[in-house]
N, C-alpha and C positions, 0 to 999 in steps of 0.2 A: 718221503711221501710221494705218492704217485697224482695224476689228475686221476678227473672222475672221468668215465664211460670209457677212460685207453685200455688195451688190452696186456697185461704184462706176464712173463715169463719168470716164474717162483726160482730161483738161483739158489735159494738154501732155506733152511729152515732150523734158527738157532734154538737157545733157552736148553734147558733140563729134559733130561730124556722123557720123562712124567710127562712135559707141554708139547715135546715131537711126537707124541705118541697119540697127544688127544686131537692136534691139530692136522696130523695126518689120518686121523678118521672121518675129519671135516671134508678130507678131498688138499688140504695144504702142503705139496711134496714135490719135491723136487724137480722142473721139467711142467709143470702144471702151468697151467695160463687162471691167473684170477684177474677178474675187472671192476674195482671199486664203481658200487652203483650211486653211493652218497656217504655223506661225511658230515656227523651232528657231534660238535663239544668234544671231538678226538676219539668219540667210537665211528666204527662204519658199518656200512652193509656190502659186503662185496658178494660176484657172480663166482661161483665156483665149480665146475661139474657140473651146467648146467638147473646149481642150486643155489638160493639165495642165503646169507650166512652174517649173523651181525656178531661182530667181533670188536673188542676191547682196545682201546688206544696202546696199554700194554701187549698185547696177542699179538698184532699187527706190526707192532715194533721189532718181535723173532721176525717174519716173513719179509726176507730179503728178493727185491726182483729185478 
């Protein structure tokens, strides 16, 4: 897990070809910079592409940075 407001560099992008596919429509791909904006009960909302994006404590757990 990362802190909140740092800036981090997407390093992989695991799981089933089905969740790289849908999580690299979000903007989650390799080389990407995402910045978790907050963290409620193990979901988040992170910065991504200059777009906001709430994702699933399992989602987040593929996105290696």
């Amino acid at each position: 897990m990362v802190k909140e407001g740092e800036p981090n560099i997407i390093k992989k992008v695991g799981g089933k070809e089905e969740t790289r596919k849908f999580l690299a429509n979000l903007g989650f791909v390799t080389g990407g910079i995402v910045t978790v904006i907050s963290q409620m009960g193990g979901n988040m909302i992170v910065n991504i592409k200059d777009s906001r994006v709430a994702i699933g404590k399992e989602m987040a757990n593929k996105i290696m940075v």
